[in-house]
PQR file with spaces between the fields and no chain letter, atoms N, CA, C, O and H, PARSE charges and radii, in Angstrom:
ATOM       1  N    UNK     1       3.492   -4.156   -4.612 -0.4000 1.5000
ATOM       2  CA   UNK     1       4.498   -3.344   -3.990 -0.0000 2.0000
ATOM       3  C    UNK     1       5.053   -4.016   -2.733  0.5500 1.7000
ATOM       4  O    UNK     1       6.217   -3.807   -2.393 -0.5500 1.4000
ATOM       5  N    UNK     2       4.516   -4.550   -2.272 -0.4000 1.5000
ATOM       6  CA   UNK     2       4.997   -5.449   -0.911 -0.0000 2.0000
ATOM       7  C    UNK     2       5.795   -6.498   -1.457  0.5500 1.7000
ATOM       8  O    UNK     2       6.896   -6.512   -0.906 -0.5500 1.4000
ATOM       9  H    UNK     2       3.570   -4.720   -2.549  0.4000 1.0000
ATOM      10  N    UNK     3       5.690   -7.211   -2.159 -0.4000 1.5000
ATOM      11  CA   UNK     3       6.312   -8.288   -2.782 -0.0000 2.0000
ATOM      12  C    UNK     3       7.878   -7.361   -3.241  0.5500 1.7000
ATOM      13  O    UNK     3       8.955   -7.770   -2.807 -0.5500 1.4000
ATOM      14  H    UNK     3       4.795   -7.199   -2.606  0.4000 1.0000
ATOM      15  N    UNK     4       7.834   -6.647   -3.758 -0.4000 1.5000
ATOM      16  CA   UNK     4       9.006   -5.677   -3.980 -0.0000 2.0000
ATOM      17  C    UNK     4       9.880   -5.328   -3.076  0.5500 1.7000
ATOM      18  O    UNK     4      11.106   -5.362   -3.182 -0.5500 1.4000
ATOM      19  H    UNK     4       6.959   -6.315   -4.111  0.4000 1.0000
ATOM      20  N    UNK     5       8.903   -4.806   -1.697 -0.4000 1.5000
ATOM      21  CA   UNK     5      10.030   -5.006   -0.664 -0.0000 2.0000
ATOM      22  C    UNK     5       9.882   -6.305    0.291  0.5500 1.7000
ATOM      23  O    UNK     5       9.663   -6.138    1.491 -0.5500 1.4000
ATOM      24  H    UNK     5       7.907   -4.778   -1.611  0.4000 1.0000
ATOM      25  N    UNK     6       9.991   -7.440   -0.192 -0.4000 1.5000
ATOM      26  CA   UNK     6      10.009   -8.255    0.502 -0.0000 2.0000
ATOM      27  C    UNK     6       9.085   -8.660    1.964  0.5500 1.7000
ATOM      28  O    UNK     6       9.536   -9.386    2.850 -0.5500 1.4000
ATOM      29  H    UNK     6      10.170   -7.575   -1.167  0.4000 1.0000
ATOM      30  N    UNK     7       7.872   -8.098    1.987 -0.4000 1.5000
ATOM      31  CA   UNK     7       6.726   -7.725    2.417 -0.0000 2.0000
ATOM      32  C    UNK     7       5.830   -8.713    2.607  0.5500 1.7000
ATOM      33  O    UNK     7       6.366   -9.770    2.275 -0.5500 1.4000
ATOM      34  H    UNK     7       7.506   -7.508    1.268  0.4000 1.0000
ATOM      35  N    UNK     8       4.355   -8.940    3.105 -0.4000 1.5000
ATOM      36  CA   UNK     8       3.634   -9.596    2.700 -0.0000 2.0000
ATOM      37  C    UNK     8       2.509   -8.776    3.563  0.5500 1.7000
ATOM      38  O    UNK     8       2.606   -7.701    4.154 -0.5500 1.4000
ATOM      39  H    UNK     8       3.919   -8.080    3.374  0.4000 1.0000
ATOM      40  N    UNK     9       1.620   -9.503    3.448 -0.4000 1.5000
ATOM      41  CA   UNK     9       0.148   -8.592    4.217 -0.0000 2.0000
ATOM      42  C    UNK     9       0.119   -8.594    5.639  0.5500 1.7000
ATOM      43  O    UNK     9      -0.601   -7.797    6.240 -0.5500 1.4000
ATOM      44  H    UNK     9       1.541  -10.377    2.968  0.4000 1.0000
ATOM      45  N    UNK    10       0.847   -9.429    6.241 -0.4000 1.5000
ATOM      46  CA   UNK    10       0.937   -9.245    7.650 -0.0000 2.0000
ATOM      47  C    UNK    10       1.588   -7.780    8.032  0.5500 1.7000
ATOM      48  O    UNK    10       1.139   -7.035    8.904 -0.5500 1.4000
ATOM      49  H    UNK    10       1.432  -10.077    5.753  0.4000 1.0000
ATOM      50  N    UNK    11       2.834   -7.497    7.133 -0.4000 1.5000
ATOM      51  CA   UNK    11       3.576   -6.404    7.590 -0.0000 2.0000
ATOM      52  C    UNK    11       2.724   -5.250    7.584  0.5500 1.7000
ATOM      53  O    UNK    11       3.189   -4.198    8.023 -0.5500 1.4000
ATOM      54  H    UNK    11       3.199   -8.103    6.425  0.4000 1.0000
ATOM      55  N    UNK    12       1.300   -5.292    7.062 -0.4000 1.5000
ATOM      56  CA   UNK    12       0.771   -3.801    6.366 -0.0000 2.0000
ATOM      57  C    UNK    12       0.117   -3.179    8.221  0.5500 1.7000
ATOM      58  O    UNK    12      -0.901   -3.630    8.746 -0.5500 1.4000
ATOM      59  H    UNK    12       0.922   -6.146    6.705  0.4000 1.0000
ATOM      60  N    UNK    13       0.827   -2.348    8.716 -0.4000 1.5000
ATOM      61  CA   UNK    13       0.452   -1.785    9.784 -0.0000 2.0000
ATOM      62  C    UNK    13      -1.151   -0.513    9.868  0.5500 1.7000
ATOM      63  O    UNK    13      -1.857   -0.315   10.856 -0.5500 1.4000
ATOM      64  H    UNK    13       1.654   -1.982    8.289  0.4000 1.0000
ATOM      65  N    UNK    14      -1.300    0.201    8.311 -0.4000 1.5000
ATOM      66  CA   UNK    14      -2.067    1.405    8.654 -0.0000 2.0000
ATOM      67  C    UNK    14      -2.511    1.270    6.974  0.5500 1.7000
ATOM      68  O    UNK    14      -1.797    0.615    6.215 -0.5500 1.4000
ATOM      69  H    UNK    14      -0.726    0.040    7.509  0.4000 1.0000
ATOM      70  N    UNK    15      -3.436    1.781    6.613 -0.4000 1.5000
ATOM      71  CA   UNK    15      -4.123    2.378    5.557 -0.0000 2.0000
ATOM      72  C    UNK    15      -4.729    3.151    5.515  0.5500 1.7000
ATOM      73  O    UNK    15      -5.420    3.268    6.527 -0.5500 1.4000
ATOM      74  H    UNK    15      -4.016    2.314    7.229  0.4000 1.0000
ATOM      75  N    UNK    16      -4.913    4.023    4.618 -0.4000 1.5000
ATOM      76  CA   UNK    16      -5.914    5.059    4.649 -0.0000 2.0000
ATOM      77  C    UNK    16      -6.625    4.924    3.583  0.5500 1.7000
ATOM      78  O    UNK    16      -6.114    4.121    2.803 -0.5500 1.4000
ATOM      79  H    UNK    16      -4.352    3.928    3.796  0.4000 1.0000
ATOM      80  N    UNK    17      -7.854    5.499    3.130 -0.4000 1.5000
ATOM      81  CA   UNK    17      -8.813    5.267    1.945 -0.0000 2.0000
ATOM      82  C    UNK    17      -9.259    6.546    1.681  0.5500 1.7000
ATOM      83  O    UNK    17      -9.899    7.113    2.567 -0.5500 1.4000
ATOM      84  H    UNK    17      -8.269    6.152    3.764  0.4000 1.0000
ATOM      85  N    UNK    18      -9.090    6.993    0.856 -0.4000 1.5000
ATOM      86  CA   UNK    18      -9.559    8.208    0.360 -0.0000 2.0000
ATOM      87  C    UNK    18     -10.793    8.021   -1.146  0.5500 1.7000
ATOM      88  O    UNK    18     -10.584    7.720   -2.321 -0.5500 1.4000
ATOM      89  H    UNK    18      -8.570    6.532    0.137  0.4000 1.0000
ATOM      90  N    UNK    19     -12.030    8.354   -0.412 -0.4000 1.5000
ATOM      91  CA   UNK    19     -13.117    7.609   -1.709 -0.0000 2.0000
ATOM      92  C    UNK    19     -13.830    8.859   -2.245  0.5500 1.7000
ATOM      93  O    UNK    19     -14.295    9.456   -1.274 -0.5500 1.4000
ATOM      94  H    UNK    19     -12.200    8.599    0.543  0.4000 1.0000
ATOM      95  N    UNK    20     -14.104    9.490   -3.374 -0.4000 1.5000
ATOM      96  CA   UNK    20     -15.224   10.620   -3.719 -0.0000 2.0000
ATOM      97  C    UNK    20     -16.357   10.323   -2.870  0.5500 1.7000
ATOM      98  O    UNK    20     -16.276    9.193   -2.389 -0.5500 1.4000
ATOM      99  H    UNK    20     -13.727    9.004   -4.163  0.4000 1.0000
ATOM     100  N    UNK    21     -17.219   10.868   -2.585 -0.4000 1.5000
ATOM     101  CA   UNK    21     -18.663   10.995   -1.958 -0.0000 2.0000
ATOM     102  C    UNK    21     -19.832    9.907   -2.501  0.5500 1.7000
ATOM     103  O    UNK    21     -20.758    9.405   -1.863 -0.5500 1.4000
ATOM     104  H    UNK    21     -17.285   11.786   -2.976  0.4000 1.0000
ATOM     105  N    UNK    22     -19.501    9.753   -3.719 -0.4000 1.5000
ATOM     106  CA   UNK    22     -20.320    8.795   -4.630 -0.0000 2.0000
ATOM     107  C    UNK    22     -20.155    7.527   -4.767  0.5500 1.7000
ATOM     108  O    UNK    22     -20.866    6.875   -5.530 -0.5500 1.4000
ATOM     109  H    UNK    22     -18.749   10.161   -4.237  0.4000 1.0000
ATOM     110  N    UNK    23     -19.065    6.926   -3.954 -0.4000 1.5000
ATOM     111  CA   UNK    23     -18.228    5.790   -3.741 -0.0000 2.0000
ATOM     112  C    UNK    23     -19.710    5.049   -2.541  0.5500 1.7000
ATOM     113  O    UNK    23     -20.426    5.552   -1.675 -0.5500 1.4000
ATOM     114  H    UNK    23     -18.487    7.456   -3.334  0.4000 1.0000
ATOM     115  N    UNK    24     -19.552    3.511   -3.203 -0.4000 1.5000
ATOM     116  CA   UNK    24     -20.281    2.807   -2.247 -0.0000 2.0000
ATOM     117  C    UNK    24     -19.293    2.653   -1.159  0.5500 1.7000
ATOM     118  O    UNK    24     -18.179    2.223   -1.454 -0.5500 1.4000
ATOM     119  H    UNK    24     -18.970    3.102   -3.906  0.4000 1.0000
ATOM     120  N    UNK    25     -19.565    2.947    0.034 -0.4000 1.5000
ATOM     121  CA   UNK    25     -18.538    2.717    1.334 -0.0000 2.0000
ATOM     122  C    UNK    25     -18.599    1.524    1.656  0.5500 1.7000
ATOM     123  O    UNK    25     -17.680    0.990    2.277 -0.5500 1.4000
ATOM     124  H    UNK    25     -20.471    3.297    0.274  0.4000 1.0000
ATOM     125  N    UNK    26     -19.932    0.744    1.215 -0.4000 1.5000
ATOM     126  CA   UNK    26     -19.592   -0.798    2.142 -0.0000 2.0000
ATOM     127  C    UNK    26     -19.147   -1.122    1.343  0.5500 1.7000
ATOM     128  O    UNK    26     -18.197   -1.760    1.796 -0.5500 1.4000
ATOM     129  H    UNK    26     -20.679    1.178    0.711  0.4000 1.0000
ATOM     130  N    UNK    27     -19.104   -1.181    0.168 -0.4000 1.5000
ATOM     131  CA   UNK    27     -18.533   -2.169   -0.925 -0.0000 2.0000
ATOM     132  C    UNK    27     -16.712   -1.607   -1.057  0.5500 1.7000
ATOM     133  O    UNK    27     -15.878   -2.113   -1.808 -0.5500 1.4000
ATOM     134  H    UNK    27     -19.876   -0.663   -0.199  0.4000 1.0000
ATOM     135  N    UNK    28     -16.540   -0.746   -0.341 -0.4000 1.5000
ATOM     136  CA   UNK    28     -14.847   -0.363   -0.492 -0.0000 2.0000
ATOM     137  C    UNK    28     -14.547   -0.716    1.015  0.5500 1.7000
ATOM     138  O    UNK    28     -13.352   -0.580    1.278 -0.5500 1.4000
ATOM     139  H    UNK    28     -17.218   -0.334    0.269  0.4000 1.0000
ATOM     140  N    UNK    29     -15.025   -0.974    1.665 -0.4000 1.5000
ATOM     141  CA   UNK    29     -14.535   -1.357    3.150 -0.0000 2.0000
ATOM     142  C    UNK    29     -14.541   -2.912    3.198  0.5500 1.7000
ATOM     143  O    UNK    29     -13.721   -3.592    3.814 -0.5500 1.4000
ATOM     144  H    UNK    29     -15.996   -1.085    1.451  0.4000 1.0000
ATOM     145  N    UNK    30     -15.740   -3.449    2.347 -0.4000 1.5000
ATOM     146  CA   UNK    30     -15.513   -5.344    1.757 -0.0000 2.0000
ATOM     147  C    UNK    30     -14.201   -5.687    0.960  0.5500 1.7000
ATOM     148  O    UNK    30     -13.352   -6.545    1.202 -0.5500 1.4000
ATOM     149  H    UNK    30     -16.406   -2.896    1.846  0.4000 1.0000
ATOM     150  N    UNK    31     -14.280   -4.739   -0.094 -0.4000 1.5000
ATOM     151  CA   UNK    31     -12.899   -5.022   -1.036 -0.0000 2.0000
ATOM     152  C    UNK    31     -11.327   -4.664   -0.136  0.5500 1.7000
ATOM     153  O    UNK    31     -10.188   -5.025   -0.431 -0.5500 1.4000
ATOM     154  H    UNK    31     -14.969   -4.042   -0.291  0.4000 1.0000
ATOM     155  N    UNK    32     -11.746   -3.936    0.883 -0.4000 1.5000
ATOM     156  CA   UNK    32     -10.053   -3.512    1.324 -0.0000 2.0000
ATOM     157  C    UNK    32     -10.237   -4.724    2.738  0.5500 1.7000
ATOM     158  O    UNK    32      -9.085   -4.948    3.111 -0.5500 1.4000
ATOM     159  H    UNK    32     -12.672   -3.643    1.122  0.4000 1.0000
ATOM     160  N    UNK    33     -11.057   -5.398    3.457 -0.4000 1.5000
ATOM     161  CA   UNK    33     -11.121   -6.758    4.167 -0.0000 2.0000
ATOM     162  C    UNK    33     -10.878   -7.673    3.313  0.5500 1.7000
ATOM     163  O    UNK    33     -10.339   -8.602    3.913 -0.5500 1.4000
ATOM     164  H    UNK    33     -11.993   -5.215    3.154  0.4000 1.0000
ATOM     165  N    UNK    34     -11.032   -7.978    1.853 -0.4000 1.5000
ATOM     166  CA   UNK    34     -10.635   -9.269    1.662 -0.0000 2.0000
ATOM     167  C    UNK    34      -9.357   -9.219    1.196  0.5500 1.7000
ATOM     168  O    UNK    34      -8.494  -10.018    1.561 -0.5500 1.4000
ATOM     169  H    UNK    34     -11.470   -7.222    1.365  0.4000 1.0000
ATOM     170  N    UNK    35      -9.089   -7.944    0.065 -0.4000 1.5000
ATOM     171  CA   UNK    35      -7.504   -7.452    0.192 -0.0000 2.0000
ATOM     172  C    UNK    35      -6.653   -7.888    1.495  0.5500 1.7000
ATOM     173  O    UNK    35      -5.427   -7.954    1.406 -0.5500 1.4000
ATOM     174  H    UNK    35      -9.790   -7.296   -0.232  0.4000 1.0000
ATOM     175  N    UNK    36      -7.208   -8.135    2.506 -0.4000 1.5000
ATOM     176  CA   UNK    36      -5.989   -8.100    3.719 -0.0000 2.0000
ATOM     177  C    UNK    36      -5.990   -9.344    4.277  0.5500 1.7000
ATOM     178  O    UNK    36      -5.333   -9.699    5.255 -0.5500 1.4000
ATOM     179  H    UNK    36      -8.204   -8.081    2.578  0.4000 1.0000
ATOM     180  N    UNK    37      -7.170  -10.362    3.261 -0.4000 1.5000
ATOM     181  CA   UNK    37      -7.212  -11.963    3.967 -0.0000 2.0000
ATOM     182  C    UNK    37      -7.613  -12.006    5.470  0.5500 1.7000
ATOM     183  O    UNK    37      -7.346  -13.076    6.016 -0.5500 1.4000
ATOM     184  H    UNK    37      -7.704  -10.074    2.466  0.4000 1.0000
ATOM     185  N    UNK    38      -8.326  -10.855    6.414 -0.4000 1.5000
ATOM     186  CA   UNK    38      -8.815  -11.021    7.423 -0.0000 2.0000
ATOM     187  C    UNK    38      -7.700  -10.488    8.817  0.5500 1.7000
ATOM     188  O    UNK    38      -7.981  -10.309   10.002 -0.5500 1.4000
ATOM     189  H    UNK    38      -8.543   -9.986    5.971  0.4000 1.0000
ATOM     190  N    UNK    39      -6.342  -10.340    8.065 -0.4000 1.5000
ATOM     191  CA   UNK    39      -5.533   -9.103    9.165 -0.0000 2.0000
ATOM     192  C    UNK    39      -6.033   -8.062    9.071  0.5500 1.7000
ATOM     193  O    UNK    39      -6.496   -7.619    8.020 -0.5500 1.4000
ATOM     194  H    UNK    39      -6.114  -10.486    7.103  0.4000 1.0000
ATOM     195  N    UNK    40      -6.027   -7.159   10.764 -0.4000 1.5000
ATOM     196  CA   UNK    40      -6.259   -6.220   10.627 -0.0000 2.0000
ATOM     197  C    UNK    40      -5.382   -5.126   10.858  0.5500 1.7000
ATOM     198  O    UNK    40      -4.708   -5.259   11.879 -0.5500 1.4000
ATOM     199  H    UNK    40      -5.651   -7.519   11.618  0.4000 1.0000
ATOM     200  N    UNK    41      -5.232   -4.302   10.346 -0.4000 1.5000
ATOM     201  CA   UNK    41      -4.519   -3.218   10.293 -0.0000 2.0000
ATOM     202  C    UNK    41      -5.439   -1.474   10.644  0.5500 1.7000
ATOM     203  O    UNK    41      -6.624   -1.216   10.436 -0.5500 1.4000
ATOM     204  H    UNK    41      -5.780   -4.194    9.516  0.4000 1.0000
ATOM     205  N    UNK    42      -4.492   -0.678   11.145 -0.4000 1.5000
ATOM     206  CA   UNK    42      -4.916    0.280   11.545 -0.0000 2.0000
ATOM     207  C    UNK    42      -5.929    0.919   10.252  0.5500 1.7000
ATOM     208  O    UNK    42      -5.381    0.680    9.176 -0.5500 1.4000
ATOM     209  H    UNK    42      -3.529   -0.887   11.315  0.4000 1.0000
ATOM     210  N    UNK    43      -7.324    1.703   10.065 -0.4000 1.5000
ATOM     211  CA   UNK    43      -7.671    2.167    9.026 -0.0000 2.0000
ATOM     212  C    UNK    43      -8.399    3.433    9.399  0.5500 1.7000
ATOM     213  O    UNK    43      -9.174    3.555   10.348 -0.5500 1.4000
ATOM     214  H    UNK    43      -7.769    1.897   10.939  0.4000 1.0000
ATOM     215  N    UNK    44      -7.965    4.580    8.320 -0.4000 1.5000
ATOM     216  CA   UNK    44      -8.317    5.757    8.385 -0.0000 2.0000
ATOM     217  C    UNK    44      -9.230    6.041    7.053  0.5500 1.7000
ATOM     218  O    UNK    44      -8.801    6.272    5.922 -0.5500 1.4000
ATOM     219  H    UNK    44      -7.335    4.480    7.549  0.4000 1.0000
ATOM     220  N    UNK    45     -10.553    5.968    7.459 -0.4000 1.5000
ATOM     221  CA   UNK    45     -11.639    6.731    5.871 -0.0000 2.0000
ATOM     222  C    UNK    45     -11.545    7.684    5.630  0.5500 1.7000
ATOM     223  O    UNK    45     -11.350    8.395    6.616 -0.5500 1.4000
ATOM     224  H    UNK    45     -10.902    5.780    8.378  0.4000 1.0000
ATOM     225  N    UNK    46     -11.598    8.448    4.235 -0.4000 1.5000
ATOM     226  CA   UNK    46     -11.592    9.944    4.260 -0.0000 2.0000
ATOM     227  C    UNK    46     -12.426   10.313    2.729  0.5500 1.7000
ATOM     228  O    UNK    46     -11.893   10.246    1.621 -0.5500 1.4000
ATOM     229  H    UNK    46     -11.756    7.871    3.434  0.4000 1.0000
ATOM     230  N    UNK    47     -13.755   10.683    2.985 -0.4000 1.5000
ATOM     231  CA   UNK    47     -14.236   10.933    1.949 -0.0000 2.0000
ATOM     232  C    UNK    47     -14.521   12.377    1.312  0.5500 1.7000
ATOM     233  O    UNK    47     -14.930   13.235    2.094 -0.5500 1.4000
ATOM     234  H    UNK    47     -14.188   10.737    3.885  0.4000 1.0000
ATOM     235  N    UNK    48     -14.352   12.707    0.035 -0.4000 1.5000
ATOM     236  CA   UNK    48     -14.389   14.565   -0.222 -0.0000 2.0000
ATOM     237  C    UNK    48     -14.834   14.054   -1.567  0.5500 1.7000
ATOM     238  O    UNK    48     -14.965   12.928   -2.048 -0.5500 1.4000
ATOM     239  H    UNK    48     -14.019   12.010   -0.600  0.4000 1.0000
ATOM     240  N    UNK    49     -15.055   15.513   -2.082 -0.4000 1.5000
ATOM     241  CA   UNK    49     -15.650   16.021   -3.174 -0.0000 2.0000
ATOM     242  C    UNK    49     -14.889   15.193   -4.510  0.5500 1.7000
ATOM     243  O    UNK    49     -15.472   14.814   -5.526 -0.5500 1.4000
ATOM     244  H    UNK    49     -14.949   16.427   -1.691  0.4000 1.0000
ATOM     245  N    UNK    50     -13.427   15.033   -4.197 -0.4000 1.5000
ATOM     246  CA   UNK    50     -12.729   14.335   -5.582 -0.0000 2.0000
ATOM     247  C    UNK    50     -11.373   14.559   -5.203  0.5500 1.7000
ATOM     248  O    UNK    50     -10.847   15.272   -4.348 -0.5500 1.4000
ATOM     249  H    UNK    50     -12.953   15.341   -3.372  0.4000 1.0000
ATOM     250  N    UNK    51     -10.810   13.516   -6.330 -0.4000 1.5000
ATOM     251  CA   UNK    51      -9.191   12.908   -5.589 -0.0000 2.0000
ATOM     252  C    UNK    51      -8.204   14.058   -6.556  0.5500 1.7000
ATOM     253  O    UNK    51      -8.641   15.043   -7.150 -0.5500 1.4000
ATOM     254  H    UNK    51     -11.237   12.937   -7.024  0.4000 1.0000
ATOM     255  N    UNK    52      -7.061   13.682   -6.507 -0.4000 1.5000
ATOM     256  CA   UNK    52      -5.982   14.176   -7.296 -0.0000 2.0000
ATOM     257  C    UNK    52      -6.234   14.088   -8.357  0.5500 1.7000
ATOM     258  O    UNK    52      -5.909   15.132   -8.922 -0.5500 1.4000
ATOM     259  H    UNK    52      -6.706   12.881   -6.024  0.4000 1.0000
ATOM     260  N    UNK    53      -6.785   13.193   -9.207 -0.4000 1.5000
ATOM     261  CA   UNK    53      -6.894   12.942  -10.575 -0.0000 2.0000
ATOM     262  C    UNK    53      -9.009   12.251  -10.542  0.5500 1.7000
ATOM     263  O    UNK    53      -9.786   11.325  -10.308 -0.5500 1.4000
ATOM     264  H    UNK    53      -7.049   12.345   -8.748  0.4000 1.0000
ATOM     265  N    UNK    54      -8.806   13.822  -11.043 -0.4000 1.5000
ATOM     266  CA   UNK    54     -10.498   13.257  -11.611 -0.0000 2.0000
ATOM     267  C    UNK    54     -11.262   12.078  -11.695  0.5500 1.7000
ATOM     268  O    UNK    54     -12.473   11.873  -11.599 -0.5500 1.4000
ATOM     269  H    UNK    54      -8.175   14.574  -11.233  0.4000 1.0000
ATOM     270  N    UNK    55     -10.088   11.191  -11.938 -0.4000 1.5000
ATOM     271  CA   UNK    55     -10.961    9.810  -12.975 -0.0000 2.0000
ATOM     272  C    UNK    55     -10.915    9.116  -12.094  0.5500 1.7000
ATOM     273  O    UNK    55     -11.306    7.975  -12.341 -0.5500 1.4000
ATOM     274  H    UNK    55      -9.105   11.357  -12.017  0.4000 1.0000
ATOM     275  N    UNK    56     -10.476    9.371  -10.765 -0.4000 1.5000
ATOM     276  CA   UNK    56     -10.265    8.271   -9.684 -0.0000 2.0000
ATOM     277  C    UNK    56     -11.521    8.284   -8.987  0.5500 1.7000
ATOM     278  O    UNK    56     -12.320    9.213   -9.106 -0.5500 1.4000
ATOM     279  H    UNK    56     -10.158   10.298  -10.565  0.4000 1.0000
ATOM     280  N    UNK    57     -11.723    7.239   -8.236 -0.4000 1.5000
ATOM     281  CA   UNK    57     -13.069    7.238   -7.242 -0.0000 2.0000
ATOM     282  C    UNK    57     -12.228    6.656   -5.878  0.5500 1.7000
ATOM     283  O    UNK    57     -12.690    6.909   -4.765 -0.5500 1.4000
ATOM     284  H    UNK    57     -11.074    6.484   -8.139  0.4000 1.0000
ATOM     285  N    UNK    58     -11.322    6.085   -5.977 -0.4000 1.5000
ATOM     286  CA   UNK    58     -10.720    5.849   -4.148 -0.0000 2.0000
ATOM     287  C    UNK    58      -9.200    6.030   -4.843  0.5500 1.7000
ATOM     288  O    UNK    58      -8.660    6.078   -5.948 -0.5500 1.4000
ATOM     289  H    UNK    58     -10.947    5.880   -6.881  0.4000 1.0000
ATOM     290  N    UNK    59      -8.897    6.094   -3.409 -0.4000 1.5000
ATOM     291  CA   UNK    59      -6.896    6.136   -3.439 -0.0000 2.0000
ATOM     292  C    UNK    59      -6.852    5.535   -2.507  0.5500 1.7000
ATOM     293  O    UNK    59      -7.910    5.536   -1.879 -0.5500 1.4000
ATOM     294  H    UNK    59      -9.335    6.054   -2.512  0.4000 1.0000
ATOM     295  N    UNK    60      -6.045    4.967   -2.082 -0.4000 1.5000
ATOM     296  CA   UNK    60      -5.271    3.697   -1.001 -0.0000 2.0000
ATOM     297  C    UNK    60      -4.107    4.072   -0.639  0.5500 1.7000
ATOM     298  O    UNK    60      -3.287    4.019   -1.556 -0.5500 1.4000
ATOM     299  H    UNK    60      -5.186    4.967   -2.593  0.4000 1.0000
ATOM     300  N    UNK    61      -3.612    4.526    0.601 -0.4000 1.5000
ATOM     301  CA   UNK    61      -2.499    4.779    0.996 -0.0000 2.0000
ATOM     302  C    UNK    61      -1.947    3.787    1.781  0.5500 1.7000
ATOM     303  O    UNK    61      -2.471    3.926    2.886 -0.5500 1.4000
ATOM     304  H    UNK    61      -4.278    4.569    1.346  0.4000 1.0000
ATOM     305  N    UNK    62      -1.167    2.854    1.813 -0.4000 1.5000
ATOM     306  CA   UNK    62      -0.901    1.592    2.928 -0.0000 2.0000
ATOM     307  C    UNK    62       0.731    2.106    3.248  0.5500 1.7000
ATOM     308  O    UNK    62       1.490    2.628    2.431 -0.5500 1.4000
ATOM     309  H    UNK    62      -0.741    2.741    0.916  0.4000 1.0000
ATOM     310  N    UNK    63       1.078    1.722    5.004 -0.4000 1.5000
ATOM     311  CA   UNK    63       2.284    1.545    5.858 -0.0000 2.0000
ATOM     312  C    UNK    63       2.436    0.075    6.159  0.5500 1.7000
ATOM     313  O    UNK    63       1.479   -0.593    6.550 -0.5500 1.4000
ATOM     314  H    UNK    63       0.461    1.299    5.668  0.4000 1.0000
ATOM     315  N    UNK    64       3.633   -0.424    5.978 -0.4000 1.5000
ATOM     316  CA   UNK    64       4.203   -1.854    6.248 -0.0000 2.0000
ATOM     317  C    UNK    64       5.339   -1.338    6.798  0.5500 1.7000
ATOM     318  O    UNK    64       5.840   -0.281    6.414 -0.5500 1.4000
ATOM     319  H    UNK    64       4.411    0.118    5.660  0.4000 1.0000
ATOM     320  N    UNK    65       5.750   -1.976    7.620 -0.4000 1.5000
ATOM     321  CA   UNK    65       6.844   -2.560    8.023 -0.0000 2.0000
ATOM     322  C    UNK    65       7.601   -3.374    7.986  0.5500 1.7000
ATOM     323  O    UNK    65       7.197   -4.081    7.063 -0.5500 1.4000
ATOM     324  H    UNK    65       5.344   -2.835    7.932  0.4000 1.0000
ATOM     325  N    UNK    66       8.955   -4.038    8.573 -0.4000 1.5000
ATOM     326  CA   UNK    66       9.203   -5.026    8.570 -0.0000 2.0000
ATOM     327  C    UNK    66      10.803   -5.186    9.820  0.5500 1.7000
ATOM     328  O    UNK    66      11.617   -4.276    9.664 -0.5500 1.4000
ATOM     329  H    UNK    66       9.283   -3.463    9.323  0.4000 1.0000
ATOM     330  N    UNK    67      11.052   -5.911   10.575 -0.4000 1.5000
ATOM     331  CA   UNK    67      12.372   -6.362   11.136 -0.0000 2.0000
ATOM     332  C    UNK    67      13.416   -6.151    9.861  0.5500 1.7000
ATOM     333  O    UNK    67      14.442   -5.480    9.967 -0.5500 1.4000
ATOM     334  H    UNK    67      10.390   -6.650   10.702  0.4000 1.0000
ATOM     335  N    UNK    68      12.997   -6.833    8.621 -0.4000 1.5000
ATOM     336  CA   UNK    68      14.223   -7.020    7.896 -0.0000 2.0000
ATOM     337  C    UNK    68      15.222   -5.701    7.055  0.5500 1.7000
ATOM     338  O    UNK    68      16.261   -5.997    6.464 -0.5500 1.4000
ATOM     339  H    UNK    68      12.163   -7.378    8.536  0.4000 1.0000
């Protein structure tokens, strides 16, 4: 989706993570650090009982920006 708007990982300002309860947290806080190649961006955790769609175990909400 960044590539779409002409984006790249620097622009990603904020994320949020939304994981079920049963979700390994370190292992989704490793996968969303190497996702970002070591920028950091603002991050909000939020863990509950279950997502929008059952079958999910995290959701990812990301904000980018850009000058252009």
């Amino acid at each position: 989706m960044l590539v779409a708007a002409s984006m790249t990982v620097p622009d990603v300002v904020s994320i949020a993570t939304y994981e079920v309860a049963n979700v390994d947290l370190d292992a989704a806080i490793l996968a969303k650090d190497s996702a970002l190649y070591g920028h950091r961006a603002a991050t909000t955790p939020l863990t509950g009982d279950h997502l929008g769609n059952p079958d999910w175990l995290v959701e990812i909400a990301v904000v980018a920006c850009s000058e252009a």
